[in-house]
ZAMARGU-4260 file (C-alpha; in steps of 0.2 Angstrom, whole numbers, plus 5000, padded with zeros to 4 digits):
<rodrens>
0) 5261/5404/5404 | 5276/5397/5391 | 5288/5411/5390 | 5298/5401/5381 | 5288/5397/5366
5) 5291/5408/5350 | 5281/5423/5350 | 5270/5416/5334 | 5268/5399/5342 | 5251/5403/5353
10) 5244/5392/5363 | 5224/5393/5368 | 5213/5382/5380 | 5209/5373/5367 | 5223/5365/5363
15) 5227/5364/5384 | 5212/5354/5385 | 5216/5341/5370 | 5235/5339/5379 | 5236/5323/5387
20) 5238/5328/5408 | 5257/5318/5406 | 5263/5330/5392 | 5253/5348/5401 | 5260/5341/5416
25) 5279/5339/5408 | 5276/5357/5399 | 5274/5366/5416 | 5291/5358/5424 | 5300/5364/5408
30) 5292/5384/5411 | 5297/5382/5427 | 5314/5375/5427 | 5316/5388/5410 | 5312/5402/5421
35) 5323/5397/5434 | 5337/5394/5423 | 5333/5413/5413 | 5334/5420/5431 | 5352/5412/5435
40) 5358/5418/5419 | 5351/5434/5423 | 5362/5436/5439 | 5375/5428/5435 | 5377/5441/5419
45) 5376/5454/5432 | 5390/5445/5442 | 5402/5447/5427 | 5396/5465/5423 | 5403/5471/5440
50) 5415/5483/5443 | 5419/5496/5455 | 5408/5509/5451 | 5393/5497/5453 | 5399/5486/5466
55) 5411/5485/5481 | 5426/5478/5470 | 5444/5489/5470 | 5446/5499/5456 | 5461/5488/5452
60) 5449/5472/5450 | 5442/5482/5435 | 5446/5473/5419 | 5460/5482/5407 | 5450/5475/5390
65) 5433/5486/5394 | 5434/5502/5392 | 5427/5513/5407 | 5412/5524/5402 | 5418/5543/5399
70) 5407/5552/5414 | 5397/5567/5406 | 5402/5585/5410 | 5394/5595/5421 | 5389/5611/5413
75) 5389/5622/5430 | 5393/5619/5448 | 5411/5610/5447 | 5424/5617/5453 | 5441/5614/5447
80) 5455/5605/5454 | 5471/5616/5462 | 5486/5615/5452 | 5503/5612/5461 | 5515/5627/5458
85) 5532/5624/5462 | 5538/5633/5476 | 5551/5648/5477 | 5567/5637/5486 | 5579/5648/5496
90) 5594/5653/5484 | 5612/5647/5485 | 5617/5661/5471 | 5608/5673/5465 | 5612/5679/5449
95) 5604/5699/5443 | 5600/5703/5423 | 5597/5718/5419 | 5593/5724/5404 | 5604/5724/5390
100) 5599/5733/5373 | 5581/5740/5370 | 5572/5735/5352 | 5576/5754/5347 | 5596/5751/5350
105) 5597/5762/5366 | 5608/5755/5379 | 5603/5767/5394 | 5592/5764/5404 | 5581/5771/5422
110) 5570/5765/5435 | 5577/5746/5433 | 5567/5736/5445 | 5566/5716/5448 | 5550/5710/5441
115) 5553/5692/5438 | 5563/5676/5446 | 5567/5662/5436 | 5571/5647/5448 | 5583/5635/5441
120) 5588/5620/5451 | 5600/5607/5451 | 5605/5592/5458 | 5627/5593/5464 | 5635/5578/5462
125) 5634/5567/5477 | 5649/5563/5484 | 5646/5552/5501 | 5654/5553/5515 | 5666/5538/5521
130) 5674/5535/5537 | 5688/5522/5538 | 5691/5516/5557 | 5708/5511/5557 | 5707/5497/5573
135) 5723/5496/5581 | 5727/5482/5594 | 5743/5482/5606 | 5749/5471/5620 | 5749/5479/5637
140) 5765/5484/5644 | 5758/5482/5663 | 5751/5465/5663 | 5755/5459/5646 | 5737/5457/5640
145) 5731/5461/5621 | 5720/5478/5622 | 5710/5482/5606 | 5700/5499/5597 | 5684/5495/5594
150) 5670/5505/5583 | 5661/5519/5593 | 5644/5510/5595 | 5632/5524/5585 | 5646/5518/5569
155) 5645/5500/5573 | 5632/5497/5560 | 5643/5503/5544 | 5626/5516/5539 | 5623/5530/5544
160) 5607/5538/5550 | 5604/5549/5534 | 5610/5535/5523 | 5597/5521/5533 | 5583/5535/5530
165) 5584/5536/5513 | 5583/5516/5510 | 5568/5516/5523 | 5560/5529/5511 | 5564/5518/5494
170) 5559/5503/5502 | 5544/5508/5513 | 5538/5525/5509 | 5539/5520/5490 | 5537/5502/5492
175) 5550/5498/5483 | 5557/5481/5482 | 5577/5476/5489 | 5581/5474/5470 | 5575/5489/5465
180) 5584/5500/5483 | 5602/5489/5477 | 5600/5497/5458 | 5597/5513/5463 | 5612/5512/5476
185) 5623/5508/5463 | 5618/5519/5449 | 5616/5533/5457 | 5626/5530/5473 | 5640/5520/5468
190) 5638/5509/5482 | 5637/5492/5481 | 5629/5484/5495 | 5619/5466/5498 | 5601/5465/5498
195) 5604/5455/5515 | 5613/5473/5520 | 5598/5481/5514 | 5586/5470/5524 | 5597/5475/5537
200) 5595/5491/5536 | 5575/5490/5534 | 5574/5479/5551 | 5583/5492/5561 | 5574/5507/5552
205) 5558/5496/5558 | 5564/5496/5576 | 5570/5514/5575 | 5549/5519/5570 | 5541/5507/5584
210) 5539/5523/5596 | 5529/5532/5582 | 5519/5518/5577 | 5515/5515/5596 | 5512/5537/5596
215) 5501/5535/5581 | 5490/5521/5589 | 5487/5529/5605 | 5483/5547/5597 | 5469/5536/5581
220) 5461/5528/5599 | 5460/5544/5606 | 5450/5553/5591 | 5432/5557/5592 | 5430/5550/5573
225) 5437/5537/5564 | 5435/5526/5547 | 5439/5510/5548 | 5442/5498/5535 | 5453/5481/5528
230) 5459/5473/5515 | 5469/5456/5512 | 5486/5453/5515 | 5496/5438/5512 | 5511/5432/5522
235) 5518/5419/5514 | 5504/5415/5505 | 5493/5414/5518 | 5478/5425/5519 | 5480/5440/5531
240) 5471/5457/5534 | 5477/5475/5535 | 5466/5486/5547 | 5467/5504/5545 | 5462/5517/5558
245) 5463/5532/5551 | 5456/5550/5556 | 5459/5570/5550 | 5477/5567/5558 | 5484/5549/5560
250) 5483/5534/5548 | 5484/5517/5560 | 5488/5501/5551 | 5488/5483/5558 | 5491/5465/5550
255) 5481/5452/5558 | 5479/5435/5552 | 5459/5436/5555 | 5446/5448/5548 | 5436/5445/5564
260) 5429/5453/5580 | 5444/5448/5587 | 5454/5458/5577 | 5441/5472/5575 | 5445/5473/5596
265) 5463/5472/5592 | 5464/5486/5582 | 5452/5499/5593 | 5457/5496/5608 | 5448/5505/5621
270) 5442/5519/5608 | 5423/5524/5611 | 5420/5536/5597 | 5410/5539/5581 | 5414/5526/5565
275) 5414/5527/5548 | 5414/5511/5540 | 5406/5500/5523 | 5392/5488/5530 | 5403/5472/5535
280) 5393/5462/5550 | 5409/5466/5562 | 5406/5485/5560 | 5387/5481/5560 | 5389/5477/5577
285) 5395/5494/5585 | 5384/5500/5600 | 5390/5517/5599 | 5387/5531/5585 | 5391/5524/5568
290) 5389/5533/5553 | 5388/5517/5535 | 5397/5522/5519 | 5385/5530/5506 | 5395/5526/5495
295) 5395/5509/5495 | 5376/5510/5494 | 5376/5521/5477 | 5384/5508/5471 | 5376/5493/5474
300) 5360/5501/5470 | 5370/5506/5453 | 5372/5489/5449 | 5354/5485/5453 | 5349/5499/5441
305) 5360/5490/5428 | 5349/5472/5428 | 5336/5465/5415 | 5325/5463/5426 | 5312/5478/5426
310) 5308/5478/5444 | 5326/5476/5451 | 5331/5489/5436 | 5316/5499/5444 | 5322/5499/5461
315) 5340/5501/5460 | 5337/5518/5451 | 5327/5523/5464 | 5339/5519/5480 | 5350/5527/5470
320) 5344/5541/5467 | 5338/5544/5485 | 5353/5538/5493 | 5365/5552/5480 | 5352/5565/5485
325) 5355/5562/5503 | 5373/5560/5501 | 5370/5581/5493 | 5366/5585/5510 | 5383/5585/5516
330) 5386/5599/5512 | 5367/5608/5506 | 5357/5603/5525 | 5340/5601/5520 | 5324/5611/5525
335) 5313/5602/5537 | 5300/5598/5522 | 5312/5593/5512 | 5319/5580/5525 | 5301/5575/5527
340) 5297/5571/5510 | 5312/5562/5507 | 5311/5551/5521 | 5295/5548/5514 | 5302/5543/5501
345) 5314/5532/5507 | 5303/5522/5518 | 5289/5518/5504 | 5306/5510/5494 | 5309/5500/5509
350) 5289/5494/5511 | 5287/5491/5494 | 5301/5477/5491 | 5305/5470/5510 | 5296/5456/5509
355) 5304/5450/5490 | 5315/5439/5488 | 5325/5444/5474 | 5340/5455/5472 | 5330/5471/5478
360) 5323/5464/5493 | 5339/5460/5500 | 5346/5478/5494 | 5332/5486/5504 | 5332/5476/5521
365) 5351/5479/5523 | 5346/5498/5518 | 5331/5496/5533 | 5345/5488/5545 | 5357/5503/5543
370) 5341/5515/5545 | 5351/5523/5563 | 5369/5523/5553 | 5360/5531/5537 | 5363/5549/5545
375) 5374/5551/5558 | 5384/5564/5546 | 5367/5576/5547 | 5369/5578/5566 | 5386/5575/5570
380) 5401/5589/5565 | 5414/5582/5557 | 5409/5565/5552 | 5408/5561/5531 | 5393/5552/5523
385) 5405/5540/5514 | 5420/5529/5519 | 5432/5534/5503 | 5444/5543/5515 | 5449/5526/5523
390) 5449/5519/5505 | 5459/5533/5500 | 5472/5528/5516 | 5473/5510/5514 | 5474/5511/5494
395) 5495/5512/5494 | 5495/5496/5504 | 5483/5489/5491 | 5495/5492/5475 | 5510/5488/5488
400) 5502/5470/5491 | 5499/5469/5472 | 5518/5471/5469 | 5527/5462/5483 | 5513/5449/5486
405) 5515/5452/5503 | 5527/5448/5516 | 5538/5431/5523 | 5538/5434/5542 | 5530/5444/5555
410) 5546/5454/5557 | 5538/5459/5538 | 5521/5461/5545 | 5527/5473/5558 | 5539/5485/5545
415) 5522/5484/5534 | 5511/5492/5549 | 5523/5502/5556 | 5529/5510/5539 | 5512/5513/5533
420) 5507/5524/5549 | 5522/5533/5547 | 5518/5538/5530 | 5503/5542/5526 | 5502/5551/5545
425) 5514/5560/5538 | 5506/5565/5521 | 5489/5570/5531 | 5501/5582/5544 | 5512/5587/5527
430) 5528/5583/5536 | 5543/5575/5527 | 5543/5557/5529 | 5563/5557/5526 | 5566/5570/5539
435) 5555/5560/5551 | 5567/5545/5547 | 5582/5555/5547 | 5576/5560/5565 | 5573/5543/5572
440) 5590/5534/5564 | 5598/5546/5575 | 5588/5544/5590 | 5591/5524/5586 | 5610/5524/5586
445) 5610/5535/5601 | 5598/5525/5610 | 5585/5541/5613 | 5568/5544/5611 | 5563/5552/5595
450) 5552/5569/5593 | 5535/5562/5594 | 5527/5581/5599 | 5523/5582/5585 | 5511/5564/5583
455) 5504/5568/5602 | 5499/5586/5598 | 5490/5585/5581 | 5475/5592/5580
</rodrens>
């Protein structure tokens, strides 16, 4: 009855009748308002042991003073990561050794065949290429009139297209900042140029990409799946959202100033298919096939599992534990008894805490809400249990954000979306993003379309 009271004080019904009804009555307000108080301090403890394995916080919200917790090998059943060799380039020498002098001193040797190539490369120096147009004026012998040269139109800019390219890779593609594309200019370059140039450069590589970005949208809205997810933005310090839409081939990115319906509609378009999304009340609301992240599941229940509390502690591990082994049957389908026994399962963890109000009540009626989104990826090809591919897409513009703070202008907002569609479309196709820029500089300057087959027919 008085928690709070020193484990050697005890207290009988004895000494309850001889308390005057004023102090009994004080004594059970303090056990109240002590218990209330041990429960805040309880969550709010939970609050600060969050992180992004047992919450939905970024991994770069983690705090660099805790050390994460070393994960625990797995003995069996791991496979190991692909190395990355480095590819045979084509030779511009080749060079033969042959053998020279055997250990016993013979100099003669037979049957000499090639059995290794050692691949040495090197960077020439870069000379760049300069054109002076001399502009000439004259008066006109005929009518007396002043005639002048003026600079073919693709030259009028000053760049050229390869040159533009490679600054829209540093800048975008790297997410660089304009310091940063005017010190490697002129250290490695020797150019010097103004980072007003430089902007410059950036706005027309952002008009050259538009037809892309527009290709890119239009193929993500015509994909049967898609994940979905956002994150904040700022433009001049003002809260904005980045929306990506991203599939097996195409990555869409779009900066809206809400995180709304509105925007949601925005970024879709007419596009009918299956999503993959966290649990956020906008993607809640989708009438058609819908498959909730896993993931973000695990981890809540993780953080449940982490609490003082017995019960919550109780029912954390459980979810979790239910919710991983489902996520297993991605890729081991289960048998039909084994489907029935764990939704079984699933559904006495849902009865026995609905009605709480704690922690674990709420934790099991969002799971109950999401009952038709829960398994989608068991019936439907090609559809993931878990969102991480969209985190995975969206996690550049994340650590982008975090070094530029964001953008000043829409014009920014636009480069930002359209550059990050270009890029990590790219990166899911394996094309090379500089070649890509390379190609629509050129197309820019000559006023042509750019080569977007190969947007329209992926996959």
């Amino acid at each position: 009855m008085f928690d709070f009271l020193p484990k050697d004080v005890q207290v009988t019904e004895k000494d309850l009748a001889q308390t005057p009804p004023a102090v009994l009555k004080l004594l059970f307000a303090m056990a109240e308002e002590i218990t209330r108080l041990n429960k805040r301090i309880e969550e709010l403890e939970a609050k600060l042991d969050e992180n992004s394995s047992n919450s939905n916080k970024p991994p770069s919200s983690n705090s660099p003073y805790k050390e994460n917790t070393p994960k625990k090998k797995k003995k069996t059943g791991r496979k190991k990561r692909r190395g990355y060799r480095q590819q045979l380039m084509d030779p511009t020498e080749t060079r033969e050794i042959p053998p020279t002098t055997c250990s016993c001193g013979c100099t003669v040797f037979k049957d000499i065949q090639p059995y290794y190539t050692h691949q040495h490369i090197e960077l020439p120096e870069i000379v760049m290429t300069v054109i002076h147009f001399i502009l000439y004026r004259g008066t006109c012998t005929a009518c007396g009139k002043v005639a002048k040269g003026y600079v073919p139109d693709e030259y009028s800019t000053g760049f050229g297209a390869r040159f533009s390219a490679l600054v829209a890779e540093i800048g975008g593609i790297d997410g660089n900042s304009r310091e940063t594309i005017q010190t490697f200019c002129s250290s490695v370059l020797n150019i010097h140029i103004s980072r007003g140039a430089i902007q410059k450069i950036v706005d027309r590589a952002s008009k050259a990409i538009k037809p892309h970005y527009e290709a890119i949208r239009d193929k993500a809205r015509s994909r049967e799946v898609n994940h979905l997810d956002e994150t904040t933005w700022k433009k001049n310090g003002k809260l904005h959202w980045l929306w990506v839409m991203a599939s097996t081939t195409v990555a869409f990115f779009m900066v809206h100033t809400n995180r709304s319906q509105a925007a949601f509609d925005e970024l879709i378009g007419a596009w009918e298919g299956i999503l993959v999304s966290d649990g956020y009340r906008i993607y809640q609301k989708w009438v058609k096939q819908r498959q909730t992240c896993l993931a973000h599941l695990i981890r809540r229940a993780k953080g449940l599992s982490h609490r003082q509390d017995p019960e919550l502690a109780k029912c954390g591990k459980w979810g979790r534990a239910e919710l991983r082994r489902l996520c297993k049957m991605a890729k081991a389908p289960p048998s039909e008894s084994e489907w029935r026994t764990f939704y079984a399962r699933l559904c006495r963890l849902i009865a026995l805490y609905r009605d709480s109000d704690s922690d674990a009540g709420r934790f099991v009626r969002h799971l109950e809400n999401e009952m038709d989104s829960l398994f989608t990826f068991l019936v439907e090809e090609g559809v993931e249990p878990t969102n991480n591919f969209a985190e995975r897409m969206i996690r550049f513009a994340v650590l982008w954000r975090k070094r530029s703070y964001g953008t000043k202008s829409d014009k920014g907002n636009r480069w930002v979306e359209r550059i990050l569609s270009l890029r990590q479309t790219c990166r899911l196709q394996g094309k090379s993003t500089f070649d890509v820029l390379v190609n629509a500089m050129e197309s820019y300057f000559k006023d042509q379309l750019p080569d977007l087959e190969w947007i329209r027919l992926a996959g």
